[in-house]
C-alpha positions as CSV (number, residue, x, y, z in Angstrom):
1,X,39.6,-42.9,53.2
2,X,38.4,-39.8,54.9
3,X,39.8,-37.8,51.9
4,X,38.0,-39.8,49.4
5,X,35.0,-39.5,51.5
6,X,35.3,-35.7,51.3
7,X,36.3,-35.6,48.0
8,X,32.8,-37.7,47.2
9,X,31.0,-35.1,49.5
10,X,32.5,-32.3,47.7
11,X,31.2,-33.6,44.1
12,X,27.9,-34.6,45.3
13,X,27.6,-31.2,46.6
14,X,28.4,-29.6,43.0
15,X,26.7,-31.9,41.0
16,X,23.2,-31.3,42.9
17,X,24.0,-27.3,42.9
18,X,23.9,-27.3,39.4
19,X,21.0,-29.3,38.8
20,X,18.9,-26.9,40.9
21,X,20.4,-24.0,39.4
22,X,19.5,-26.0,35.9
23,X,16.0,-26.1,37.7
24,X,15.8,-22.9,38.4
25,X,16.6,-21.5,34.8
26,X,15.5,-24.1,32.9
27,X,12.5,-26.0,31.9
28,X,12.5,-29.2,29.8
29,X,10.2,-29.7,26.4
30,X,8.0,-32.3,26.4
31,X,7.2,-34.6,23.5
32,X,8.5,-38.1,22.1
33,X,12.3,-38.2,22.1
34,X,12.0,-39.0,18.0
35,X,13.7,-37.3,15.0
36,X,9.7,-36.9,13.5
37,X,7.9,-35.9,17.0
38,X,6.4,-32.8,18.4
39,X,8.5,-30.9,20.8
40,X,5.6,-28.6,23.2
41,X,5.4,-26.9,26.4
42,X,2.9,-25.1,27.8
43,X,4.0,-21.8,29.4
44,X,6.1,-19.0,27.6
45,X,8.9,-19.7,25.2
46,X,12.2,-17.3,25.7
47,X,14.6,-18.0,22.6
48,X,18.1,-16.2,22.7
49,X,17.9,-14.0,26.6
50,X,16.4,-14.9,29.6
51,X,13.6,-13.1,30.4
52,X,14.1,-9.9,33.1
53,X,12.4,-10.4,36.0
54,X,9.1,-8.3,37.4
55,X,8.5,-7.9,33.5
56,X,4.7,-9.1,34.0
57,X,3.1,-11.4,31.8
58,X,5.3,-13.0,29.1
59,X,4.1,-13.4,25.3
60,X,3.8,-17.5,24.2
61,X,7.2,-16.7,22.1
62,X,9.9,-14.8,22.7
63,X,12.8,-14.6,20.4
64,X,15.6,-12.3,21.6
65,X,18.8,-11.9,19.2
66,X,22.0,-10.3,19.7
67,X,22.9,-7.9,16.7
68,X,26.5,-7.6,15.7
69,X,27.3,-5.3,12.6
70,X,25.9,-4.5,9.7
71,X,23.2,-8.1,10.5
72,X,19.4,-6.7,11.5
73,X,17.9,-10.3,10.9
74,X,16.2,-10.8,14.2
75,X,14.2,-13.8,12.6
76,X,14.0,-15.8,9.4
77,X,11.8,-18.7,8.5
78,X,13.2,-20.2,5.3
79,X,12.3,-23.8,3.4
80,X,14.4,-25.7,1.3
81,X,13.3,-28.0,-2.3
82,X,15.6,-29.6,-4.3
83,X,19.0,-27.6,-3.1
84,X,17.0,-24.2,-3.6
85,X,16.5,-22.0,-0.5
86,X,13.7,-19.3,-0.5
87,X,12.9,-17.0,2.3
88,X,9.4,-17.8,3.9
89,X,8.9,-15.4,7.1
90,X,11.8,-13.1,8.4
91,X,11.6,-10.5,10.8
92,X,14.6,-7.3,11.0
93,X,14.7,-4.4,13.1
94,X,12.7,-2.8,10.2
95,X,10.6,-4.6,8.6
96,X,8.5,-8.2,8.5
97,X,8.8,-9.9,4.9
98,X,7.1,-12.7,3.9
99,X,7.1,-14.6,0.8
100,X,11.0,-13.5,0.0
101,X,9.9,-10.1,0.3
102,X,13.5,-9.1,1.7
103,X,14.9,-9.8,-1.8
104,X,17.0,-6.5,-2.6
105,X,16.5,-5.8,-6.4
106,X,17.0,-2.7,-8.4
107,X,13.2,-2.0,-8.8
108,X,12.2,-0.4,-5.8
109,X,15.6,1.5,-4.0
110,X,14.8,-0.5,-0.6
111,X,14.1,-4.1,-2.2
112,X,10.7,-5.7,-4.3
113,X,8.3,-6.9,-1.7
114,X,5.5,-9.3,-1.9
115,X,4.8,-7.6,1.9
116,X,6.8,-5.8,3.9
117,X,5.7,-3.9,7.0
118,X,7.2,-1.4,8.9
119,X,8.3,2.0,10.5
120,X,6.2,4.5,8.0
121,X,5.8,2.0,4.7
122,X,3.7,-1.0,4.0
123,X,4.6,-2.1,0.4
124,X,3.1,-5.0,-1.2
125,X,4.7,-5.7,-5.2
126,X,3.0,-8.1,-7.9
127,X,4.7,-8.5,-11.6
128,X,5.8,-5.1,-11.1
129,X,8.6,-4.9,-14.0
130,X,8.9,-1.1,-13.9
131,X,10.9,1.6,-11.8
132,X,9.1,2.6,-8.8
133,X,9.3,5.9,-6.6
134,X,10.1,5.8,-3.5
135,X,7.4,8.0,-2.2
136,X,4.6,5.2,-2.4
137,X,3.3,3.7,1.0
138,X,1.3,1.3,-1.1
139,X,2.0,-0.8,-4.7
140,X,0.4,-3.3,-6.0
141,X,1.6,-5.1,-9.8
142,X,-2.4,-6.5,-10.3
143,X,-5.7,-5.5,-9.7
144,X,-7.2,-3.9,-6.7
145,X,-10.7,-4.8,-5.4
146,X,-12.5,-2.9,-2.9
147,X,-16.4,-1.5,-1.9
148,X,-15.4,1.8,-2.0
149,X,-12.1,4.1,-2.1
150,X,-11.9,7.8,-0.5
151,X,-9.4,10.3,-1.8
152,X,-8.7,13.5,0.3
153,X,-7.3,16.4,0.3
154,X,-7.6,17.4,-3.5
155,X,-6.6,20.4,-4.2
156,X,-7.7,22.9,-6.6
157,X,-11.1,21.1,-7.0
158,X,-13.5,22.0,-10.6
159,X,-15.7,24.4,-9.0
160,X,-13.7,27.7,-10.0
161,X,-15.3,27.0,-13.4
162,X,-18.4,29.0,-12.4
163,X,-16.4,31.6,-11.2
164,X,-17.0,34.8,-13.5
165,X,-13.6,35.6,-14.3
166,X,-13.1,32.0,-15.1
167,X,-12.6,32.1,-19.6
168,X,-14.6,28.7,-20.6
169,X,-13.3,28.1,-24.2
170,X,-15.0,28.3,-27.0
171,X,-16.5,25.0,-28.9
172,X,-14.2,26.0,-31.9
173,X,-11.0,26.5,-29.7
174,X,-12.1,22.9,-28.8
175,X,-12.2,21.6,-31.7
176,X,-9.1,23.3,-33.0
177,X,-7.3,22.2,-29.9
178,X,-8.3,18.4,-30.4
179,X,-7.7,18.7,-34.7
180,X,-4.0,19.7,-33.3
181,X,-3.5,17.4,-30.4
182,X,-6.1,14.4,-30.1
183,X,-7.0,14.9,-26.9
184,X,-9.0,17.7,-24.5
185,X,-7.2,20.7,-23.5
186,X,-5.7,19.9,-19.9
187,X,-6.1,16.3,-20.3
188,X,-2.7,13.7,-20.2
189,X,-2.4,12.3,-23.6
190,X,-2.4,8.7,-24.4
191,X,1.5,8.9,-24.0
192,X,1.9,10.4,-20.8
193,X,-0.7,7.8,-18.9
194,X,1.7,5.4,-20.5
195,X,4.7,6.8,-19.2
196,X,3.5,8.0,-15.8
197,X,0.4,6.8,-14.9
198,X,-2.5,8.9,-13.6
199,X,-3.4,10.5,-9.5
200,X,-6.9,9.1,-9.2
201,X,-7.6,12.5,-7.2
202,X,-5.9,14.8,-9.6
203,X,-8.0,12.9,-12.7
204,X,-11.4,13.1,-11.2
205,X,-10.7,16.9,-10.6
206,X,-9.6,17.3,-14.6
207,X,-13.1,15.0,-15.4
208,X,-14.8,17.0,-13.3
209,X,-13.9,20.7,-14.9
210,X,-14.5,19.2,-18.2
211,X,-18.1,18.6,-17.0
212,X,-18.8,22.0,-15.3
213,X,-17.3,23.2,-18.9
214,X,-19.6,21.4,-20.9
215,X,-22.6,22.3,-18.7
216,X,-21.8,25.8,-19.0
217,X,-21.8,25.2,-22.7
218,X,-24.5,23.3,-22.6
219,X,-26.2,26.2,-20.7
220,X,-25.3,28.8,-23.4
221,X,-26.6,26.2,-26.3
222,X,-29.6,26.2,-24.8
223,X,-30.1,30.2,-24.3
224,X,-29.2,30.1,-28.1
225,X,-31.9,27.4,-28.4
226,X,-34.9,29.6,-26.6
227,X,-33.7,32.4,-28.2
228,X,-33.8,31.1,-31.8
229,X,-37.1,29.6,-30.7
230,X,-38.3,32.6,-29.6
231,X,-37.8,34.4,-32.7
232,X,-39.3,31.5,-34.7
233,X,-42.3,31.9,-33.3
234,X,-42.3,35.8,-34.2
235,X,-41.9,35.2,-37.3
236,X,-44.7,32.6,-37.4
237,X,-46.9,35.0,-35.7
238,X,-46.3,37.9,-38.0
239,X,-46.4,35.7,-40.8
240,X,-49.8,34.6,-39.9
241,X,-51.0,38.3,-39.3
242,X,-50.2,39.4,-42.7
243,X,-51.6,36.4,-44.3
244,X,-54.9,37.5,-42.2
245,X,-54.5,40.6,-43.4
246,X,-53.8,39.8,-47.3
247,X,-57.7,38.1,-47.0
């Protein structure tokens, strides 16, 4: 009897040890005990590690994984319709995708993003059926809206035009240049926009020299203009002398 008495002791013992070490390390969820109900809690939610201690205030959520391998996912949200499974939210040690952004395809080297975030790139892809460097921070497949767009750092901006060494083309060297090529001198060709597209930057800085050319042109037809005035008016005035004269 005394042995079974210990025996009991000992369990009881045990059993409330590990409920106040359960206690101490674990809180339970609140909500309706249902397959359809709300599981909440208020206070911080630690998913994966317990939380280090002294680490000051906690964020709402906290999901810690353990990486093995070759596997970076440290989150991924996915739903389900009718047997297919597409990627909704996921999270890596790289990037954030959403809207199966972290499909891998063979149009962009690191995968075809509807958005991806992350260390030095922020790629968002629409329709975009074409090979794509891998030097742009930025693509979008539709159209872009926006109050107002900046470009810096142009180089070799128009203004050398009006330099006096700078040799401005004639208008017949034009127009030879366009009979032969149907397009300006220095200007991409229907073709190559096609092919490669155009630097915003680089294009305003072409449109640009164009226009300091043809005001310079402009300037010299109108010098020919004064001048051609000029001597119309001579010749009116002499005319008018010796017809004073003749009377």
């Amino acid at each position: 009897m005394s042995t079974y008495i210990h025996v009991k002791a000992t369990l009881t013992t045990l059993f409330l040890l590990g409920t106040m070490a359960a206690a101490v390390h674990a809180e339970p969820w609140n909500g309706p005990h249902t397959p359809t109900g709300a599981i909440w809690r208020p206070g911080s939610v630690a998913l994966g590690f317990e939380p280090a201690a002294g680490g000051g205030n906690k964020p709402l959520l906290e999901i810690q994984r353990p990486l093995s391998g070759d596997d970076d996912i440290l989150l991924s949200l996915r739903s389900t319709f009718r047997e297919a499974t597409a990627t909704v939210l996921q999270a890596d040690t790289k990037r954030v995708y959403l809207g199966g952004a972290a499909t891998r395809t063979a149009l962009v080297p690191d995968g075809v993003f509807d958005l991806a975030v992350g260390r030095g790139i922020a790629v968002g892809v629409n329709n975009v059926t074409e090979r794509l460097p891998t030097d742009y921070r930025l693509v979008v497949g539709g159209k872009v809206l926006a109050e107002e767009v900046r470009i810096k750092l142009i180089k070799d901006w128009a203004d050398y035009v009006f330099q006096p060494d700078y040799r401005l083309a004639t208008l017949p060297e034009v127009a030879t240049y366009i009979r032969d090529h149907q397009h300006l001198p220095d200007m991409p060709s229907a073709a190559d926009v096609s092919a490669t597209g155009v630097s915003l930057g680089e294009m305003q800085a072409k449109l640009l020299r164009k226009i300091e050319e043809l005001t310079l042109h402009a300037i010299e037809q109108h010098k020919t203009i004064e001048s051609l005035q000029a001597r119309l008016h001579r010749l009116e005035r002499d005319r008018s002398s010796l017809h004073a004269q003749s009377q």
